[in-house]
N, C-alpha and C positions, 0 to 999 in steps of 0.2 A: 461748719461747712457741710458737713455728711448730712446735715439737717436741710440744706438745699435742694439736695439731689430727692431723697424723701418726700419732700413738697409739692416740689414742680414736675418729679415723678415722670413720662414719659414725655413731657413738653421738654426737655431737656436733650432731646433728641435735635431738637429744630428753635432757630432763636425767637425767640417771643417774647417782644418789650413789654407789654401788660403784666403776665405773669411772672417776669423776674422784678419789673416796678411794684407787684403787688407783697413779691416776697422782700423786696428791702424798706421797702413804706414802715414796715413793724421792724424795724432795725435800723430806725436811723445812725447810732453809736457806729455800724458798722462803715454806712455811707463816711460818717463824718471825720471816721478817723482815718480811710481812705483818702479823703476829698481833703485832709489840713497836710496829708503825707503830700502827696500830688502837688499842693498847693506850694509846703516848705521847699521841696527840692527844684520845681522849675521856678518858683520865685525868687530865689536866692541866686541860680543861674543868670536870670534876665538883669536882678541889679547888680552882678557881678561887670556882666557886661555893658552897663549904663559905667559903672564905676572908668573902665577900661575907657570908654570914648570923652569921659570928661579927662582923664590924666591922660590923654593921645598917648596909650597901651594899646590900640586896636590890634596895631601890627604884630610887634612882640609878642602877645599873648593868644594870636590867631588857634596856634595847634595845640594849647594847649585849651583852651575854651570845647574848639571841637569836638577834642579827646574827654573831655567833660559831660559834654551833650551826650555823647556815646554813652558814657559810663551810668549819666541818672536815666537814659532810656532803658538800660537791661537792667539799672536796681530796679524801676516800676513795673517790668517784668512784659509778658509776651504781647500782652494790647498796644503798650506803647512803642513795643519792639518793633509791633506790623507796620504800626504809625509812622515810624523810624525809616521803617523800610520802602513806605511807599515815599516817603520825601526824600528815599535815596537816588529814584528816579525822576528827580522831580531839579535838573540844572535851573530851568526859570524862577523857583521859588526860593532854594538852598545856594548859599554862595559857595564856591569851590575848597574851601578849607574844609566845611562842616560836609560837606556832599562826600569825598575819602572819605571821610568819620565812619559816617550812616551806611557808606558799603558796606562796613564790616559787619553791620548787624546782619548782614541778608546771608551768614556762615561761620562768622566767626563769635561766636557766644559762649558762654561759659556750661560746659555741660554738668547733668545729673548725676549724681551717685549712679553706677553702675548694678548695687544692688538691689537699687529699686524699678531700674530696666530691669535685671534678671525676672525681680517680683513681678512687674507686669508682663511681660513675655509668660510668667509660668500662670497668672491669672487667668489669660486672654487665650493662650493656646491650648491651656491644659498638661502641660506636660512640664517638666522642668527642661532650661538652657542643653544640658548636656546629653539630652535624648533627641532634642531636636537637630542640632548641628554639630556638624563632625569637627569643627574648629567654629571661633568668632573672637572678633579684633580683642583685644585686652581693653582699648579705650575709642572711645566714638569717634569716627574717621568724621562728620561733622555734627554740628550743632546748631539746630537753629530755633525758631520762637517756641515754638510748638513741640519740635521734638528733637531725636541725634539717632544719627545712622550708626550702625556698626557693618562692617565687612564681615562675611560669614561664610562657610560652607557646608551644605545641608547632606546629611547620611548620605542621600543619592550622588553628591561628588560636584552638583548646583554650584558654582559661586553668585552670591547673594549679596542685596544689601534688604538690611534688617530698620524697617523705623518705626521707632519706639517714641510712645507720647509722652510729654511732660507730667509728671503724676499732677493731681488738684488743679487742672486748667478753667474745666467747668466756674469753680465758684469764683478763676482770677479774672475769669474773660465779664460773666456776670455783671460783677461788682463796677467794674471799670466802664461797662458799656452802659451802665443805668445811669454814672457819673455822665459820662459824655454827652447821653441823650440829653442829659439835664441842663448840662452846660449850652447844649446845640438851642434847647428852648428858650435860658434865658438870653445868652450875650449874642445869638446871632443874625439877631437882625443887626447890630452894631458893628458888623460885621461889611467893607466898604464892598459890596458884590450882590447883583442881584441874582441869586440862584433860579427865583423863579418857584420855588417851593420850598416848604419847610425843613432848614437844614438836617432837623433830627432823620429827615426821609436817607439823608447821605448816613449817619450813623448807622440806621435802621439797615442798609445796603450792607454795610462794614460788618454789621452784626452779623448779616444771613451768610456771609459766605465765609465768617470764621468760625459758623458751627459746620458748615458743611466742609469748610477744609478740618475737621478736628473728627472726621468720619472718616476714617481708613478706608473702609469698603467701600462708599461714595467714588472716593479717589481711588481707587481700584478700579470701579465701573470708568470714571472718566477717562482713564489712563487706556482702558480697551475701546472703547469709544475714540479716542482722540490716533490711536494706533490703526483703527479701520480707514477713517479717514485717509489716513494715509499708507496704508497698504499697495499701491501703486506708485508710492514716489519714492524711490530708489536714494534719496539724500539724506532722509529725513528716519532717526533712529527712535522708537518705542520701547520702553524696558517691556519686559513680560511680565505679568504678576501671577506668584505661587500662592494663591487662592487658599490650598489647605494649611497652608502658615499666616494665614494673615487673618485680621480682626478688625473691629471698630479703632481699636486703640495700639494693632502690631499691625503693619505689613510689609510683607517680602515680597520684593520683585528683583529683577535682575540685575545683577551688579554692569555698570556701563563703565567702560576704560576709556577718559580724555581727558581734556585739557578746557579750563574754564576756557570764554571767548574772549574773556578779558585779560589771559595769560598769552599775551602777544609772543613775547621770549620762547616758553614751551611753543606755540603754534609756529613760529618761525621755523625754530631746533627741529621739529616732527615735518618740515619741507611741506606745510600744508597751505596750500593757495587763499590766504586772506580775503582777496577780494571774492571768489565764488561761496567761502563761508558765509560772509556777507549778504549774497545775492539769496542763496538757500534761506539764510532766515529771514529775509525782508518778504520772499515771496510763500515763504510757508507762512509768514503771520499772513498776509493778504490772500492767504487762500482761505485761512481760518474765519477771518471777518468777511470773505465775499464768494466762498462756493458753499464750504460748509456749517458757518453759521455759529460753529460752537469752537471757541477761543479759550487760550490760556491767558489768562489773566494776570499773571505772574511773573512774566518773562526775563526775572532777573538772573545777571550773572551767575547764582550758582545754581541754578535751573536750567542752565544751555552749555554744553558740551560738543566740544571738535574732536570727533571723534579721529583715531590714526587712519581711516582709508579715506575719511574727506567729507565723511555724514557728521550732521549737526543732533544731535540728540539731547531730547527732551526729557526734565525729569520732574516728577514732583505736580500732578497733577489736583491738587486739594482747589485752589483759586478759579473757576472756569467760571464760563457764562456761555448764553446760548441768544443767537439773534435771529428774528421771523426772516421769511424770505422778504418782503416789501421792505426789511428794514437796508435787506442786503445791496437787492436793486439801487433801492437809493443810494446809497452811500457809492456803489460805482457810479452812477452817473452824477453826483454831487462832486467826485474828482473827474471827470472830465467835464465836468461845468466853471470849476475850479482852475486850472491847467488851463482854459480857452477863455480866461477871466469874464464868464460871463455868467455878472454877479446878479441876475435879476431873477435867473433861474437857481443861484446855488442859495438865497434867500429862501424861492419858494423849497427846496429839499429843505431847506433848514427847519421849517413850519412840519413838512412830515414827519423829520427824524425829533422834533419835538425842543428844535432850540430855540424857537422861535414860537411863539403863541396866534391862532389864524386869525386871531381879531387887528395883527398888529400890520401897522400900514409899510407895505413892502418895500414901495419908493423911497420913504423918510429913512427906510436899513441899507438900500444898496450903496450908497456912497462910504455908508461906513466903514463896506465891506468893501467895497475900492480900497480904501485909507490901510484898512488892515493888512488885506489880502494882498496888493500889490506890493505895499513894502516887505511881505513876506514870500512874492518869490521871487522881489527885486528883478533886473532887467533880464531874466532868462528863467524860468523853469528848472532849470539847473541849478538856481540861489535856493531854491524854497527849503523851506525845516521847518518843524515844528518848534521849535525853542518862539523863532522868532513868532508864531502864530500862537502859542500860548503866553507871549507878555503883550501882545498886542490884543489880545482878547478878553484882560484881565481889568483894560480900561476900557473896551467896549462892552461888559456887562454890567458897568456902571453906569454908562449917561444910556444905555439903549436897553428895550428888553427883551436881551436875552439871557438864556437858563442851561444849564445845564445837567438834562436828566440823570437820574442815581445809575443808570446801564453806562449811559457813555463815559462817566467818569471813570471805569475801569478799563475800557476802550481805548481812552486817551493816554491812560499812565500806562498800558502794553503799547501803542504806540512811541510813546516820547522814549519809554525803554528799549525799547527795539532800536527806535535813531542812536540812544549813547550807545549802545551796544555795539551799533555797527558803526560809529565814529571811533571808538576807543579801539577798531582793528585799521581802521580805515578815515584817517581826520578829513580826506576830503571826498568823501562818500554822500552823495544828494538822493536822498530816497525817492525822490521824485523821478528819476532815471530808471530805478525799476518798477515804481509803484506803477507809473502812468500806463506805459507798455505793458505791463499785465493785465491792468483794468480795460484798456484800449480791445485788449484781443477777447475780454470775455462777452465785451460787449457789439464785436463785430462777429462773433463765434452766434452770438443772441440764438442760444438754447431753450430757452425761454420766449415766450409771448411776452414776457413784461419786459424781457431784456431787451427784447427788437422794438418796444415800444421805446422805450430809454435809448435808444438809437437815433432814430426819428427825432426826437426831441431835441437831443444833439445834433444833427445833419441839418437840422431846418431851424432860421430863426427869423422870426419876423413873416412866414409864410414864403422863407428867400431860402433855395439852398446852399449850403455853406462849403463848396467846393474845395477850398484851401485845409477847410478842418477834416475834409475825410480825405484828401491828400496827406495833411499830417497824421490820421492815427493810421493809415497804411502805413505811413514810410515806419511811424515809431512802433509800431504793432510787430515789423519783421524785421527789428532789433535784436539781436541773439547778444548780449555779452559775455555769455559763459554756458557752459553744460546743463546748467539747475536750472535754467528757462530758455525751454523749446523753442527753435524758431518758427516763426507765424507759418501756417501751410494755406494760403490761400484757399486754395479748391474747396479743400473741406466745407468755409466757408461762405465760398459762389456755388455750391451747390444750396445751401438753406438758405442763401438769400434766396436765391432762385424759386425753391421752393417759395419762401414767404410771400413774393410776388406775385405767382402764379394762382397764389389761395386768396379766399374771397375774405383773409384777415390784411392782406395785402393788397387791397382793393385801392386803399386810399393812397397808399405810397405809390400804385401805379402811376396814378392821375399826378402826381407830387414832381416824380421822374419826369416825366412826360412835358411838365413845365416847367421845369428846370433847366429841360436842353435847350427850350428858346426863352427863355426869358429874356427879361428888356432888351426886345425885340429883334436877336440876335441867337445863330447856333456856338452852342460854347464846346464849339472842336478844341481851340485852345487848351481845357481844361482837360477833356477827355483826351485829349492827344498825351496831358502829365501824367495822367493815373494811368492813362496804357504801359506807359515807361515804367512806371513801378512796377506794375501788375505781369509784364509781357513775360518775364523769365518763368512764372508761376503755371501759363498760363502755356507752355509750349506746347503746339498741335499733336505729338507722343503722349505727352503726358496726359493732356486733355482727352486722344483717344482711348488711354489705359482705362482713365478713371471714370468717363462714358462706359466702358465695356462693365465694369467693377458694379458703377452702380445700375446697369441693366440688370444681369445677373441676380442685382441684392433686389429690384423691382419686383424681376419675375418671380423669385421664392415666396415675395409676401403677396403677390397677387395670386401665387399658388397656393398658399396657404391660404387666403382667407376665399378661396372657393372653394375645397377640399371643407373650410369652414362652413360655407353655406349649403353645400350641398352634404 
C-alpha cells in the first residue's frame, strides 16, 4: 500500500477516479480479494435475512440482524462506515430497527491503538505528545470513520480537542471507491430509479468530498469560513482552530461543552428550551442553503451540540459544499412556489436547479407534482415533511423524468437530517412553520435584484395580482416564535420597496400596481383595507416620522459624500 502513495504521488491530495482506476487495473488480486470480502459478508447477511422471512423470524430476530448490519459495516471499515452513516439519516429508506443500529456508527466505533495516534501527532506536529500538551485523555473521548478525538490541554492552559486520523485511510478509501465506481457502471442502470445521469457521477461526489473531509487543513479553512458567516448570530457556536497544532492529518481546535441534540434527558436536566433549539438549527441550516451558500453537509447528531447557555454548536467541519447565488434565489422562491402550491412554476425551478431536464414537457410534470406535493403537505402546510416527499418522489423518478443532480443529494440528506434531528427533540415539529416565514421575509426584504425579481413572480400569476398570497406572507413573515428568529420589521422593508419602484428597474411593477387596484373592473379597497390592518402597527405616524428623519440624514451623508466625490 506504501507503493500507492508513491504512484499516485501528489494526485493523492485530491480524488481522482482515473488514476486510482489506473493504479488497481495492474492489481486486479487486490480488487478481487476486496470485491469476494465485500461480497462474502453482505451476502451472507442478505440470505440471513431471506432465511428469517421464510421461517416468520422477521420479528424475533429484528435487533439482532440490525446489530449485525452495524457490526459488517465497521469490519469493512471507514467507506462503508460513511455509507452507514449517510443511510442513518435516511427514515424513508432504512426501517426503524436498522436506523438505531446505523446511529451508532456516526460516534460510536471502535477506536485506534493510542500509540499510533501519539505516532501520528509526533509525525505531523513535529514534536512528541508530551511537549505539546500539558495533559491529554488516556483514551479517545470519540471515535468515528475517519478518526477519534482525545480532550487535551495545551502548555498555554487551552483546553482542546485533538483529531487524529485513522492511520492507512488513503489506500482503504481507494480500494473501496474503485470497487463502487465499478459496481455503480455495471448494476446501475438495473437499478428501479431514473437518476438522470450516470450513477458512477454520485460515487464520483462521494469520492470528492471524502478526500477533502480527510484534509485537516481544508477543514480547518471550512470551520473559519463557516464561523464568519456567522459572526453576528449570537445562537450559533464555532469552535476556534489552533492552526500551530494542527496538520493535514492532526487538528486542534476548541474543545466545545454540551449535550448531543439527541440527548433529550441531559437537554431537559440543563432546563434548556427544546423547542428554540430546534428553531436555531432549522434556521441556521436555511440560512446556510439560502444567504450564505456554503452548508455543512453533515449535520449529524454528533456534529450538533446544545450548548449550556442555549447556543447550538457546530463541529466537525470535513463534509461542506458551496451553492452559486441563482442557485439560492431559486430554491427560495421554489419554496414559496411550493407552500402556495403552485406547481407550474415549482416545475419550471425544478428545470433550473436541474431536476428536471428543459426539453421535458412541463404540463405532462405538473400533475405529478400535484399527486406528490399535495399529499406531502396534506390539508395544511403545517402536515408537510420531507419523509413524506422523499417516498413520494422515489416513484415519481420512475414513471417521469426526473434526476437528481450529484450537489442536491447532499442538500437533501442535510435536510432530511435536520427534520429527525428536530423531530427527535420535538415529535410534533413541521419545519415548514419556520422554513416558510424565513424564506417569505428574505424575499420581501428582496436585497437583491434577482430577489425582488423572485417576488414579482410570486405576487403575480397569470398577469393577475395575487392579493391573498402577499396578505399571507406579511401575516407569516411577522411571525416571531422564539428569540432565534427576529420579528419581521416592516419599514426597513417599505423603504426598498419604495426605492425599487421609484427606479427605472421598477418600472414594470409600477404599471403592474397600477392595475392591480382596478382590475376586473373594480377598486380593490377591500384588499387594501386587509393589508393596512396588518401593516398599520408597523407603520405608526412616530415611527414613520423617526425613520423619515433616520433615512434623510443617511441621504444627505451619501449625497455629501458623493459631491465632495465629484468635486
Amino acid at each position: 500500500m506504501v507503493l500507492l502513495a508513491r504512484q499516485l504521488g501528489p494526485e493523492l491530495r485530491h480524488y481522482d477516479a482515473k488514476a486510482i482506476a489506473r493504479y488497481y487495473r495492474s492489481r486486479p488480486l487486490l480488487l478481487i480479494g476486496r470485491a469476494l470480502t465485500i461480497a462474502w459478508m453482505l451476502g451472507t447477511f442478505w440470505l440471513r435475512l431471506r432465511l428469517d422471512a421464510r421461517r416468520g423470524l422477521e420479528n424475533p430476530h429484528r435487533n439482532t440482524r440490525a446489530r449485525e448490519l452495524r457490526e459488517i459495516l465497521t469490519h469493512l471499515g471507514p467507506t462503508f462506515i460513511k455509507v452507514g452513516q449517510a443511510l442513518s439519516t435516511r427514515p424513508d429508506l432504512v426501517r426503524r430497527d436498522f436506523l438505531e443500529e446505523l446511529v451508532k456508527l456516526q460516534d460510536q466505533l471502535p477506536p485506534f491503538d493510542n500509540h499510533r495516534a501519539w505516532a501520528t501527532i509526533q509525525q505531523e506536529l513535529g514534536r512528541p505528545v508530551r511537549e505539546i500538551y500539558h495533559e491529554i485523555s488516556p483514551q479517545p473521548v470519540a471515535a468515528a470513520s475517519l478518526g477519534q478525538v482525545y480532550r487535551a490541554v495545551l502548555k498555554t492552559g487551552d483546553t482542546v480537542a485533538v483529531k487524529v486520523q485513522r492511520p492507512q485511510l488513503v489506500p482503504r478509501l481507494t480500494l473501496d471507491l474503485c470497487l463502487m465506481r465499478w459496481a455503480a457502471g455495471a448494476f446501475g442502470k438495473l437499478l428501479p430509479l431514473n437518476l438522470g445521469h450516470d450513477l458512477r457521477a454520485i460515487v464520483d461526489e462521494f469520492g470528492n468530498k471524502l478526500f477533502e473531509e480527510i484534509d485537516y487543513l481544508n477543514e480547518g479553512r471550512n470551520a473559519e469560513k463557516f464561523a464568519a458567516n456567522f459572526r453576528d448570530d449570537p445562537t450559533v457556536k464555532v469552535p476556534s482552530i489552533f492552526w500551530r497544532y494542527s496538520s493535514r492529518r492532526v487538528l486542534t481546535l476548541e474543545w466545545i461543552d454540551g449535550y448531543k441534540l439527541t440527548d433529550t434527558e441531559q437537554i431537559r436536566a440543563a432546563n434548556l428550551d427544546e423547542n428554540a433549539l430546534v428553531e436555531i438549527g432549522v434556521v441556521a441550516g436555511l440560512r446556510q442553503l439560502l444567504e450564505h451558500g456554503f452548508f455543512h453537509a453533515d449535520p449529524h447528531p454528533g456534529n450538533l451540540f446544545a450548548m449550556p447557555d442555549g447556543r447550538v454548536a457546530y463541529v466537525d467541519f470535513g463534509m461542506m459544499d458551496q451553492l452559486d447565488e441563482p442557485t439560492k434565489e431559486t430554491l427560495a422562491s421554489a419554496i414559496v412556489h411550493l407552500v402556495n402550491r403552485d406547481y407550474l412554476n415549482v416545475a419550471l425551478d425544478f428545470i433550473t436547479l436541474g431536476f428536471l431536464t428543459p426539453e421535458v414537457q412541463v404540463e405532462a410534470v405538473v400533475p405529478a407534482l400535484e399527486r406528490a406535493f399535495d399529499n406531502a403537505l396534506g390539508e395544511s402546510v403545517r402536515d408537510f415533511n420531507f419523509k413524506s416527499i422523499t417516498d413520494d418522489f422515489s416513484v415519481l423518478m420512475y414513471d417521469y423524468p426526473f434526476r437528481i443532480p450529484a450537489k442536491f443529494a447532499l442538500i437533501i440528506r442535510s435536510l432530511v437530517t435536520q427534520e429527525g434531528l428536530a423531530l427527535s427533540l420535538n415529535p410534533d415539529f413541521k419545519i415548514v412553520e419556520v422554513a416558510y416565514p424565513y424564506v417569505t421575509r428574505r424575499l420581501l426584504q428582496g436585497e437583491s435584484s434577482e430577489m425582488r425579481r423572485r417576488l414579482v413572480e410570486v405576487l403575480f400569476k397569470n398577469g393577475k395580482f395575487q392579493w391573498q398570497r402577499l396578505e399571507n406572507m406579511l401575516a407569516i413573515a411577522r411571525m416571531s416564535s422564539s428569540s432565534s428568529q427576529a420579528s419581521f420589521d416592516l419599514l426597513p422593508t417599505a423603504r426598498l420597496g419604495l426605492q425599487y419602484l421609484l427606479s427605472d428597474e421598477g418600472r414594470y411593477l409600477r404599471h403592474q400596481v397600477v392595475l392591480a387596484l382596478v382590475e376586473d373592473d373594480r377598486l380593490h379597497t377591500e384588499e387594501v383595507g386587509r393589508l393596512w390592518e396588518l401593516v398599520k402597527d408597523d407603520l405608526a405616524p412616530r415611527r414613520l416620522m423617526d425613520y423619515a428623519l433616520a433615512s434623510l440624514r443617511e441621504l444627505s451623508t451619501e449625497s455629501a459624500i458623493k459631491t465632495a466625490a465629484v468635486s
